[in-house]
ROPA-943725 format. One record per residue (C-alpha): x, y, z. Coordinates in nm, 4 decimals. Example, Ala and Ser with C-alpha at 12.3 -4.5 7.8 and 13.67 -1.06 7.14 Angstrom:
REM ROPA-943725
[[1.2300; -0.4500; 0.7800]]
[[1.3670; -0.1060; 0.7140]]
//
This chain:
REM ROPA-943725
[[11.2583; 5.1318; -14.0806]]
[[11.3729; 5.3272; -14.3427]]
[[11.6914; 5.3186; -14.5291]]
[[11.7780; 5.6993; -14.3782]]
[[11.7252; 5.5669; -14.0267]]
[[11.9291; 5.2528; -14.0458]]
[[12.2099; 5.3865; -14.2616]]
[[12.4242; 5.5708; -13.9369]]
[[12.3395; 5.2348; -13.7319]]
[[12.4899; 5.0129; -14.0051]]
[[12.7707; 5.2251; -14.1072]]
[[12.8603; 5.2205; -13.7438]]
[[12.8335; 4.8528; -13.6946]]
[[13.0427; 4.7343; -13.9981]]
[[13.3118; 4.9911; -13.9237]]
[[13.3392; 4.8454; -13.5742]]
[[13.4971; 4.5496; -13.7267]]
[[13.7921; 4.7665; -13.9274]]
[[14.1653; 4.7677; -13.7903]]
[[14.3434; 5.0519; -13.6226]]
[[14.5445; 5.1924; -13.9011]]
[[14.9073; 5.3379; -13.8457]]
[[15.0434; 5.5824; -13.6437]]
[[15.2654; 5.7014; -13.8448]]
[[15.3829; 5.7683; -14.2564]]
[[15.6878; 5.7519; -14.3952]]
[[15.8382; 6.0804; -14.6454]]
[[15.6496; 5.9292; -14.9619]]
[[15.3390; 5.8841; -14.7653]]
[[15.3389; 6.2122; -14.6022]]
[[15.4093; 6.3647; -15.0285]]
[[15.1381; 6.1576; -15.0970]]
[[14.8951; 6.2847; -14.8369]]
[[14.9919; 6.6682; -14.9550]]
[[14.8576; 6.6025; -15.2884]]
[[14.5679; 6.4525; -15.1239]]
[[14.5256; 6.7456; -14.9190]]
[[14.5360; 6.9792; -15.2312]]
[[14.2635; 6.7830; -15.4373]]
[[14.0486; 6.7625; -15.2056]]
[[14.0561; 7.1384; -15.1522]]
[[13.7438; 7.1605; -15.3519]]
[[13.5374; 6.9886; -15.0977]]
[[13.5682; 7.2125; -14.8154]]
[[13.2089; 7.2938; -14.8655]]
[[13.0060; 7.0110; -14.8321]]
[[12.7315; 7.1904; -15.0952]]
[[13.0511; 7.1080; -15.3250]]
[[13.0874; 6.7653; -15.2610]]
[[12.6804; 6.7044; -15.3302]]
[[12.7186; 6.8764; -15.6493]]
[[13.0342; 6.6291; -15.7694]]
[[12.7827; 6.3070; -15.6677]]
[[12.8896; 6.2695; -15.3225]]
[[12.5572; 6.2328; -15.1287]]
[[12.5204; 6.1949; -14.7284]]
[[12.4467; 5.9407; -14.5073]]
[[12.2416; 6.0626; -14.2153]]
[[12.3638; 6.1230; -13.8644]]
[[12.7672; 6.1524; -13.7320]]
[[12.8903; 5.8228; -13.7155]]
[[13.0741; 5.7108; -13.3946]]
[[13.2183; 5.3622; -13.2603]]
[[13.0652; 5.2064; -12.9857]]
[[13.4075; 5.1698; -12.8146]]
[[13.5461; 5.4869; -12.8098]]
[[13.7777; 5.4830; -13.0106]]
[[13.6900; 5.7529; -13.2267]]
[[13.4129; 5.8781; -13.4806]]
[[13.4197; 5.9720; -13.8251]]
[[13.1906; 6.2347; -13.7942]]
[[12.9262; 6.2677; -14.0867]]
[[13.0024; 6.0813; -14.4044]]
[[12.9337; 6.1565; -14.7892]]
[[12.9788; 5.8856; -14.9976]]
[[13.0239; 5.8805; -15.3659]]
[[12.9798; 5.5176; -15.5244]]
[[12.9060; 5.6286; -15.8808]]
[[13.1853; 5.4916; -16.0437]]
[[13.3419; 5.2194; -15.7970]]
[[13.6561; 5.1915; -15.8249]]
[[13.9019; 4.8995; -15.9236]]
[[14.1955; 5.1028; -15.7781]]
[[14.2075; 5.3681; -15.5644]]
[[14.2615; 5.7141; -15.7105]]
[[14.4398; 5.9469; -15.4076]]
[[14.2503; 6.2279; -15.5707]]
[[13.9217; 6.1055; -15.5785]]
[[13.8331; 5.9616; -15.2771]]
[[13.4805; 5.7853; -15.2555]]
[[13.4555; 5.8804; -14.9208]]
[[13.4430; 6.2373; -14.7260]]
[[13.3941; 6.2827; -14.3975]]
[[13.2900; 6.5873; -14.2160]]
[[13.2286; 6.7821; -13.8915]]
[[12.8712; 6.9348; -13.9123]]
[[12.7678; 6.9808; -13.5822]]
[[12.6616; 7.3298; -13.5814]]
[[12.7532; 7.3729; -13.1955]]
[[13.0915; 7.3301; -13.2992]]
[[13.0978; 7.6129; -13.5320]]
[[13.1177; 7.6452; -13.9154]]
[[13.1085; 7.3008; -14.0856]]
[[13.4414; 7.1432; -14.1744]]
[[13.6249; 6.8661; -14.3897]]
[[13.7968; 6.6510; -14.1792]]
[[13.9339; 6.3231; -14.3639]]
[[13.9125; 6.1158; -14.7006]]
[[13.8199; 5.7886; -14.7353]]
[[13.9120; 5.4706; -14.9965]]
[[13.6646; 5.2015; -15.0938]]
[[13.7438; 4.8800; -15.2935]]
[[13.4825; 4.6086; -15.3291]]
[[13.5824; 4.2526; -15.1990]]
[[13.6049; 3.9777; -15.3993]]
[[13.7773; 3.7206; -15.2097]]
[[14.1306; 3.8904; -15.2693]]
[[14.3799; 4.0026; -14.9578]]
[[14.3336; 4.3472; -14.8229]]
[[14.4558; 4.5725; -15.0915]]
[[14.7493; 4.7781; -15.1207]]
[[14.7319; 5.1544; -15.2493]]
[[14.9802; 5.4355; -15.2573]]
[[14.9510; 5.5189; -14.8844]]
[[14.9465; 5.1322; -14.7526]]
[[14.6604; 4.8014; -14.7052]]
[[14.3300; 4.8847; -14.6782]]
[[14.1380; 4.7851; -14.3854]]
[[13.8354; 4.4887; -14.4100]]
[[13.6983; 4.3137; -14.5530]]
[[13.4039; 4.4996; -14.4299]]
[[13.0134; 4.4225; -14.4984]]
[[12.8136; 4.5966; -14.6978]]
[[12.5786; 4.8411; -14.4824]]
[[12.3989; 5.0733; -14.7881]]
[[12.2115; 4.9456; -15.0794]]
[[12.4061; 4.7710; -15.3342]]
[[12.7361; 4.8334; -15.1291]]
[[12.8863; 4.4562; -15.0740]]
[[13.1969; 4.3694; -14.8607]]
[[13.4639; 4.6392; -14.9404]]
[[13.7963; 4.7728; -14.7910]]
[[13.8744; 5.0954; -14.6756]]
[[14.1225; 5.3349; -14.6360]]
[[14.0982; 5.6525; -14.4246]]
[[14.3185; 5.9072; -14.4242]]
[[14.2909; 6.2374; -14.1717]]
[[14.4203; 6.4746; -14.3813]]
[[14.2406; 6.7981; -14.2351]]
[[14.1725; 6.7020; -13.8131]]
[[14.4454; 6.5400; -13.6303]]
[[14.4179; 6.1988; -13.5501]]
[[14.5947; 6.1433; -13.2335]]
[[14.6401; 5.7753; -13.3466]]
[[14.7865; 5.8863; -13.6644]]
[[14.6850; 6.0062; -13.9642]]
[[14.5849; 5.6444; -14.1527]]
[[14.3588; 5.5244; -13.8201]]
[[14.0103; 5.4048; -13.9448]]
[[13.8965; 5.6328; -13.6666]]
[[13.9693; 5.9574; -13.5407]]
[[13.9760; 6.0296; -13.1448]]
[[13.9690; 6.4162; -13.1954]]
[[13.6251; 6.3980; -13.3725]]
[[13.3207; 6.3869; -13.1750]]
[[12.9597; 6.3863; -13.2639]]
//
């Protein structure tokens, strides 16, 4: 099977394994998720993010329990980071289901390769995992979502997001 095919079924199953997040941010947080909101600007087009080096992973990615999806993901793993950066998040996630109208940016998303350490801690809290590697090269890793443009009815840090649906 090829990479393309497996990629969504992967994703899928390693996120399964990630926490719930928080339900709710503190004043810093919420400054923090503004300037977020206003780098990330730039991506509303997904044509935008695969010009910076994001690239896609196939499919809208869901959990098997219901407790939310992510919808499609664009990852860019160019330059891993050691830290995360608020305004360059490796991850983008994205509503392009065409029956559900125009496509849209819906969250961020913070990687960190694993190395043994304790989940990390960045500017908006820990990071969830460790998680295993699904795509080529990947490895165990943390992450860090955070729903900056759909509401996330558990909050706006929850791995996933209830109000996205593939």
């Amino acid at each position: 099977m090829s990479a393309a095919r497996t990629a969504p079924a992967l994703v899928a199953a390693a996120l399964l394994l990630a926490g719930c997040g928080s339900g709710s941010v503190d004043r810093v947080q919420s400054q923090r998720l503004d300037v977020i909101r206003r780098a990330t600007q730039i991506y509303q087009n997904p044509d935008a993010a695969l010009a910076r080096g994001y690239f896609q992973v196939p499919g809208c990615i869901k959990s098997s329990d219901g407790s939310g999806a992510l919808g499609t993901l664009f990852f860019n793993l160019t330059d891993p980071a050691t830290r995360v950066d608020l305004v360059h998040p490796q991850e983008l996630f994205y509503d392009l289901n065409p029956a559900h109208g125009n496509s849209q940016l819906l969250g961020v998303g913070y990687y960190e390769h694993a190395h043994g350490q304790r989940p990390p801690l960045t500017p908006l809290g820990h990071m969830e995992g460790p998680l295993p590697g699904v795509l080529p090269n990947q490895g165990s890793h943390y992450e860090l979502h955070a729903w900056v443009y759909k509401h996330s009815p558990d909050g706006v840090l929850s791995f996933w997001n209830k109000g996205v649906h593939c």
